[in-house]
SEKOLVO-957450 format. One record per residue: x, y, z negated of N, C-alpha, C in turn. Coordinates in steps of 0.02 Angstrom, whole numbers, plus 32768, in hexadecimal, padded with zeros to 4 digits. Each point is the difference from the previous one (the first is absolute). Layout:
BEGIN
SITE   n_X   n_Y   n_Z  ca_X  ca_Y  ca_Z   c_X   c_Y   c_Z
SITE     X     Y     Z     X     Y     Z     X     Y     Z
...
END
This chain:
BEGIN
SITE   n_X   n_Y   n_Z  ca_X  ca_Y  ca_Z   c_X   c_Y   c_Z
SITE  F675  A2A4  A812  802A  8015  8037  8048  8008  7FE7
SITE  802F  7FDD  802D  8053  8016  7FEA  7FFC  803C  800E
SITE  8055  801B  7FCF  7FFC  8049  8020  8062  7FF6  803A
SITE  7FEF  8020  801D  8053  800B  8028  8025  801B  7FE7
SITE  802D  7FE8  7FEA  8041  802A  7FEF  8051  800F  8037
SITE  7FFD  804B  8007  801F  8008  8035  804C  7FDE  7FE0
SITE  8011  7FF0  8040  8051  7FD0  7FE1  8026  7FFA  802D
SITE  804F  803A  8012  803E  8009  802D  800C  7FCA  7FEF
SITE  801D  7FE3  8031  803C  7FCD  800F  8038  8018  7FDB
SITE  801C  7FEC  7FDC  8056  8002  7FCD  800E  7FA3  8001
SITE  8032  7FF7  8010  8039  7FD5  7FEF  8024  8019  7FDB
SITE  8014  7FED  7FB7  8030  8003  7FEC  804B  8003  8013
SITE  802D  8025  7FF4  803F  7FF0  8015  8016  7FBF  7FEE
SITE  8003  7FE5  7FBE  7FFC  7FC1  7FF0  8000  7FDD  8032
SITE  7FBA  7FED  8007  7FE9  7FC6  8028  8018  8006  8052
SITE  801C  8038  8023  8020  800F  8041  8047  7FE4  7FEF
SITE  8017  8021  7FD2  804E  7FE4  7FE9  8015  7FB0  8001
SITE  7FB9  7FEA  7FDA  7FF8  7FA3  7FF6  8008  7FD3  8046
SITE  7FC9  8036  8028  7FFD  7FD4  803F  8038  8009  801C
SITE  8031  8055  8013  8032  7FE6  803B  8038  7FD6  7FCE
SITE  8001  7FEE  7FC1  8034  7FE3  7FEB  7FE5  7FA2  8021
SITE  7FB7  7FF6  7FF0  8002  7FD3  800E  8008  7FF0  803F
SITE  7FE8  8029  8039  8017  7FED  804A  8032  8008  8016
SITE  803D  8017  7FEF  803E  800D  7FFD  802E  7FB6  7FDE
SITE  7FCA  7FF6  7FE6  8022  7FAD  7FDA  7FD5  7FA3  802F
SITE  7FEE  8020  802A  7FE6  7FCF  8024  8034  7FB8  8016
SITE  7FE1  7FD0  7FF7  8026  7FE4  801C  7FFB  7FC6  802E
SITE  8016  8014  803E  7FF5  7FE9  804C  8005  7FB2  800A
SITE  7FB8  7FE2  8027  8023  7FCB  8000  8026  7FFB  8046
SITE  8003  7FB6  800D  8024  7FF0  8050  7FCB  8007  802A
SITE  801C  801A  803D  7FD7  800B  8025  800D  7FEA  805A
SITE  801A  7FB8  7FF5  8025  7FD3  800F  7FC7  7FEA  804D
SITE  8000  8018  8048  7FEE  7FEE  802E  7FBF  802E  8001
SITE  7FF5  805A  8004  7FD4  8010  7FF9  8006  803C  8017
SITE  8030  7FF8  802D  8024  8049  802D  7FCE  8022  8024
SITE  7FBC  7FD5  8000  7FD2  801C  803A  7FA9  7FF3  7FD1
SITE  8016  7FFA  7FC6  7FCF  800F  7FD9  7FBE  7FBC  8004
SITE  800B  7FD4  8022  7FDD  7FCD  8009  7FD1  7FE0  7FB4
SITE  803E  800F  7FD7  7FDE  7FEA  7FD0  7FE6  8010  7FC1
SITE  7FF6  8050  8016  8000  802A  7FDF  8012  803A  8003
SITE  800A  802F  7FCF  8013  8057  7FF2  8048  7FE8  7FFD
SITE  802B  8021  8028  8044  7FEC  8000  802F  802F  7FCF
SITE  8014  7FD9  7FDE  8032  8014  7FBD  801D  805A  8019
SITE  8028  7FFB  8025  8011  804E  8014  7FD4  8025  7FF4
SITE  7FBB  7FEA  8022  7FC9  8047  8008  7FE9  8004  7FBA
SITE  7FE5  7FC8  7FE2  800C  8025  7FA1  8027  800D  7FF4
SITE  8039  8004  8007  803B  8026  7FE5  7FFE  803A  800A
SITE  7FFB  801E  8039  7FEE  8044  8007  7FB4  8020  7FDD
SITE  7FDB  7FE6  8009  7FC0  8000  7FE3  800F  801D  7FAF
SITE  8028  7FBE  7FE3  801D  8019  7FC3  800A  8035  7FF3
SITE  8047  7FF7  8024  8028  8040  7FFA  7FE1  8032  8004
SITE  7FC4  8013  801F  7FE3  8048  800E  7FD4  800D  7FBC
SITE  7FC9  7FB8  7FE8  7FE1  801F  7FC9  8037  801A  7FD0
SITE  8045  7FDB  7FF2  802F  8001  7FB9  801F  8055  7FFF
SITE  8018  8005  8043  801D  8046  8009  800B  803A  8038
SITE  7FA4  7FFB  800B  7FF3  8034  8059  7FBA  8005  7FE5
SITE  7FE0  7FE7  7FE0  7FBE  7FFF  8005  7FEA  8039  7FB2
SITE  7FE3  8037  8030  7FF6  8037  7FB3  7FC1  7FF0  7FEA
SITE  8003  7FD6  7FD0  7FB0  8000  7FDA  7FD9  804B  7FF5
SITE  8029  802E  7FDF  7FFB  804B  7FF5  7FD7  8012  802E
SITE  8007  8010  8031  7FDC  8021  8045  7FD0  7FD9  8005
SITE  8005  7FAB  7FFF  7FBC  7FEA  801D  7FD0  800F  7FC3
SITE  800F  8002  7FCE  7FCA  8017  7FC1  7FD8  8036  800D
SITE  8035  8036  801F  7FF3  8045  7FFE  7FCD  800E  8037
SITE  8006  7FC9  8045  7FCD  7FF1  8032  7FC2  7FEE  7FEB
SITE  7FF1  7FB8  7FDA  7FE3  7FE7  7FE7  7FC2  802F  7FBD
SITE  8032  8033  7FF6  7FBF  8026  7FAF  7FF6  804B  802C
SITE  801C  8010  8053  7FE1  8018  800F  7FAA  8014  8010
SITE  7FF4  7FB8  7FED  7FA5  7FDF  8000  800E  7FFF  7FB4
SITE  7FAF  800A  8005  800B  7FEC  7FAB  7FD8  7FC6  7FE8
SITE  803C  7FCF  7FD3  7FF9  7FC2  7FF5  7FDB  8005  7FBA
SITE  7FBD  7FBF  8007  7FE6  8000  7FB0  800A  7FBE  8011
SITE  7FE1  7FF5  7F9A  7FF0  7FBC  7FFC  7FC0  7FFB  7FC1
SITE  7FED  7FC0  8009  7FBA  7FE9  7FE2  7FEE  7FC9  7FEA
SITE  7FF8  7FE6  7FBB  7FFD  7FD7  7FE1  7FB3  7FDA  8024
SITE  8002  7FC2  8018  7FC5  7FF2  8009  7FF6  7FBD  7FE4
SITE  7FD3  7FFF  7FC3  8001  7FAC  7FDF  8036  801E  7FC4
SITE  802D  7FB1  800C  803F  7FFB  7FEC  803B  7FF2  801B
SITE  7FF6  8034  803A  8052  7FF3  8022  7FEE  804B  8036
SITE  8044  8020  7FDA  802F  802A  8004  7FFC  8016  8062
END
């Protein structure tokens, strides 16, 4: 029998820092006849999308939501 090991949610600051640098460095393509989204997710609305994970979106709190339950984990086999 595995055993459970209880396990909070932590992100590193690191790895939060990595991502809004990298979505903050995005780079847009043309979005050339797509005012009405026909052909797709229209460039603006990821942009905002962006913009909210890089600098609106508190990882902090949703963690703090999230290990309100309490999170395990369990080796089963060989994979994690």
């Amino acid at each position: 029998m595995q055993t459970l090991e209880q396990t909070p949610i932590h992100v590193p600051d690191e790895v939060l820092d990595d991502l809004r640098q990298r979505l903050r460095m995005t780079k847009w393509p043309l979005d050339v006849g797509n005012d009405d989204g026909f052909y797709g997710v229209r460039r603006t609305d990821l942009q905002e999308l962006v913009e909210y994970w890089a600098d609106g979106f508190d990882w902090r709190a949703a963690e703090r939501a999230m290990n309100a339950y309490e999170q395990y984990r369990v080796d089963v086999g060989d994979v994690p």
